[in-house]
C-alpha positions in Angstrom: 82.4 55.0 141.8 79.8 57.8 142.9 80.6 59.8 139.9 80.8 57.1 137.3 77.4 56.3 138.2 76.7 59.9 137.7 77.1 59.2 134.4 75.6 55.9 134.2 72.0 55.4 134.2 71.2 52.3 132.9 72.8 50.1 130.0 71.6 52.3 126.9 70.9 55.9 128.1 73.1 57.6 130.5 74.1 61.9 131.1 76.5 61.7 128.3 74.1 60.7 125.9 71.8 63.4 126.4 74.1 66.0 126.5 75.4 64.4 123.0 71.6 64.1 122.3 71.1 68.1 122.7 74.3 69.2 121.0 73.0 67.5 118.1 69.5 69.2 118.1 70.8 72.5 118.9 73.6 71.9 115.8 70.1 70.9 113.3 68.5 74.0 114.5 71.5 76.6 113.9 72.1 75.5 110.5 68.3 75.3 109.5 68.2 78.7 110.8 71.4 80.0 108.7 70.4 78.7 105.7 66.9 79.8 105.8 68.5 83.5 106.7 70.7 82.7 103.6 68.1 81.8 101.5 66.0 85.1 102.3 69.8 87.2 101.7 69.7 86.2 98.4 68.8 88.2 95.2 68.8 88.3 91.4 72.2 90.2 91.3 72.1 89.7 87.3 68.7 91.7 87.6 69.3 94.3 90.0 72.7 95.5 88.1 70.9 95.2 84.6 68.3 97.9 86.7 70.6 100.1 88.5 72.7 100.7 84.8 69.4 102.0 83.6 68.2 104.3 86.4 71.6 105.3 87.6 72.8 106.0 83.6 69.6 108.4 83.6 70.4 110.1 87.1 67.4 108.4 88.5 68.7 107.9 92.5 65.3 107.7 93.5 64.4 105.0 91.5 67.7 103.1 91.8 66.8 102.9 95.6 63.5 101.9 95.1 65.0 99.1 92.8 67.3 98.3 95.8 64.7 98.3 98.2 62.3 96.1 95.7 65.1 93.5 95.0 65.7 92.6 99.0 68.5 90.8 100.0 71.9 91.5 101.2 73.9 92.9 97.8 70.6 95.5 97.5 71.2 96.5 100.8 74.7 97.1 101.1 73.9 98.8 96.9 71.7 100.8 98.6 73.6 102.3 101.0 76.5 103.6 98.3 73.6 105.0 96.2 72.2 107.4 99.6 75.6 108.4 99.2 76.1 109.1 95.2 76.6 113.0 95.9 80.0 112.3 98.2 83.2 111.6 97.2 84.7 107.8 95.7 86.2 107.3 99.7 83.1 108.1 100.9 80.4 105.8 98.8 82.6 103.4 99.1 83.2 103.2 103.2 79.5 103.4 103.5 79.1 100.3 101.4 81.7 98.5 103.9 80.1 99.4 107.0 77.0 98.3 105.5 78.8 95.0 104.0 80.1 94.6 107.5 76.8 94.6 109.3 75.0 92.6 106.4 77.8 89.9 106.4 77.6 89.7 110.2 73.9 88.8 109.8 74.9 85.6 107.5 77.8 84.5 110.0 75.7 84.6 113.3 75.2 81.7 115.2 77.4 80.0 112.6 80.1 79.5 115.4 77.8 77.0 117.3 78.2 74.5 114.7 82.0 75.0 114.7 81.8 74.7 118.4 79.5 71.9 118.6 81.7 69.9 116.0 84.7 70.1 117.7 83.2 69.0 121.6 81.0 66.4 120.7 83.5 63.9 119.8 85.6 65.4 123.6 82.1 64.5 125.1 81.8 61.2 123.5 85.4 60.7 125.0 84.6 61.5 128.2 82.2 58.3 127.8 84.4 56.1 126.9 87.2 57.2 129.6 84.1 56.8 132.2 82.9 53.0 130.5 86.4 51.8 130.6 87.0 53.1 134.2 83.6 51.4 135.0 85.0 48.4 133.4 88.0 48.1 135.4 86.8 48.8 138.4 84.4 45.6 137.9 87.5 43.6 137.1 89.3 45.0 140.0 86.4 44.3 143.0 85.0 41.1 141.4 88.3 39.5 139.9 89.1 37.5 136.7 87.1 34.6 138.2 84.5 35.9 139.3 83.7 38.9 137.1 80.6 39.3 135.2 80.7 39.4 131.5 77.6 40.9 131.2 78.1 43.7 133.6 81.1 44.0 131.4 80.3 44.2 128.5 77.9 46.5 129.2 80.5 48.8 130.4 82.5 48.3 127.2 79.7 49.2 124.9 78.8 52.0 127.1 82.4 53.3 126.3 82.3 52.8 122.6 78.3 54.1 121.9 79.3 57.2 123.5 82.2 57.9 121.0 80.0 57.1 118.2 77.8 58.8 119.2 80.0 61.9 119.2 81.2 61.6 116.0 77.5 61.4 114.7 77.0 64.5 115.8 80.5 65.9 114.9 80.6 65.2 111.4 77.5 66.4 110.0 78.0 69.5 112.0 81.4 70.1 110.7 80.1 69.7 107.3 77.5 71.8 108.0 79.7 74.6 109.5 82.0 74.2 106.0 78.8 74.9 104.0 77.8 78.2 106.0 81.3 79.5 105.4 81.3 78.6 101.7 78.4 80.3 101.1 79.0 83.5 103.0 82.7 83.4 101.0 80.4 83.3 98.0 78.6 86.4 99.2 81.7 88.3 100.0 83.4 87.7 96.2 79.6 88.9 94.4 79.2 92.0 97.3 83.0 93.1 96.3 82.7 92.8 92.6 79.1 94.1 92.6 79.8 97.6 94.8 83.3 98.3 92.4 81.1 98.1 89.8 78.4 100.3 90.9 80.9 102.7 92.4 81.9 102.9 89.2 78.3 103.7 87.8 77.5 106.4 90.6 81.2 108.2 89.7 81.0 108.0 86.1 77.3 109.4 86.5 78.1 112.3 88.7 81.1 113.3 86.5 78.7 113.5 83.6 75.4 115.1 85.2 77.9 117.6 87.4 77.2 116.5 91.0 
């Protein structure tokens, strides 16, 4: 019984409970951390292509950097790095937009993980709480017997075993939602980066083909 009192400190707070306690902080942190980081990866895409048809139309690279550099986000960046490269070849504009993309898009996924983790061992935590409230629970109907067990010191077992399980799934589902909406939204950044660098690739060919480059 040494390690089920382990566990057991008192009626309403115990180990597993705090460890559930912390899994849900740390899971509240990491997504208000992604989606500030998301937030500040964003960009008026609408704007910066509207820009870069202008400059890059007028074989203004300078500029079109500048407009890169003045939008912010992650599409300017990744932009950006195919215009340094207008002079090479289609392969080459294009590879250096993917390595960019790939660094950029592992920005948005960092950390993400821990929510996927977090969601899928909080409810195993809350578990082991239960397991260790209903061992508790026999093992007072075992030493004391049916006549002359408690029902409080049972009971409090009992709901020992079943707060803990709530208590994971508290933490679970909002953290698995939470994990879903990263993921959406980085999907979303994946489908604008991949339609937005064809069609500047296009711009930076078409305008080196006309100005000779």
């Amino acid at each position: 019984m040494d390690i089920i009192n382990l566990f057991h400190i008192g009626s309403n707070w115990n180990i597993i409970l705090f460890i559930i306690a912390g899994c849900s902080i740390v899971s509240v942190t990491v997504f208000i951390e992604r989606f500030l980081q998301l937030k500040r990866s964003e960009g008026d895409t609408n704007r910066l292509i509207i820009d870069l048809r202008h400059t890059i139309k007028e074989g203004n690279i300078i500029e079109a950097i500048k407009v890169c550099e003045n939008t912010g986000g992650t599409i300017a960046n990744i932009i950006k790095a195919g215009i340094e490269k207008h002079n090479r070849s289609k392969d080459q504009i294009e590879s250096a937009m993917e390595l960019s993309g790939m660094v950029e898009i592992a920005q948005l996924e960092k950390n993400a993980k821990i929510l996927s983790v977090i969601a899928y061992i909080s409810p195993l935590i809350g578990l082991l709480g239960t397991v260790l409230g209903f061992i508790q629970a026999f093992a007072e109907m075992r030493t004391s017997g049916l006549v002359d067990i408690s029902a409080t010191r049972l009971g409090e077992a009992m709901e020992y075993a079943l707060v803990t399980t709530a208590a994971g799934l508290v933490v679970a589902i909002p953290s698995v939602l939470a994990y879903n909406y990263i993921v959406s939204r980085v999907e979303g950044f994946i489908l604008e980066i991949q339609t937005t660098s064809s069609e500047v690739v296009d711009l930076l060919i078409h305008q080196d083909e006309e100005f000779g480059y």
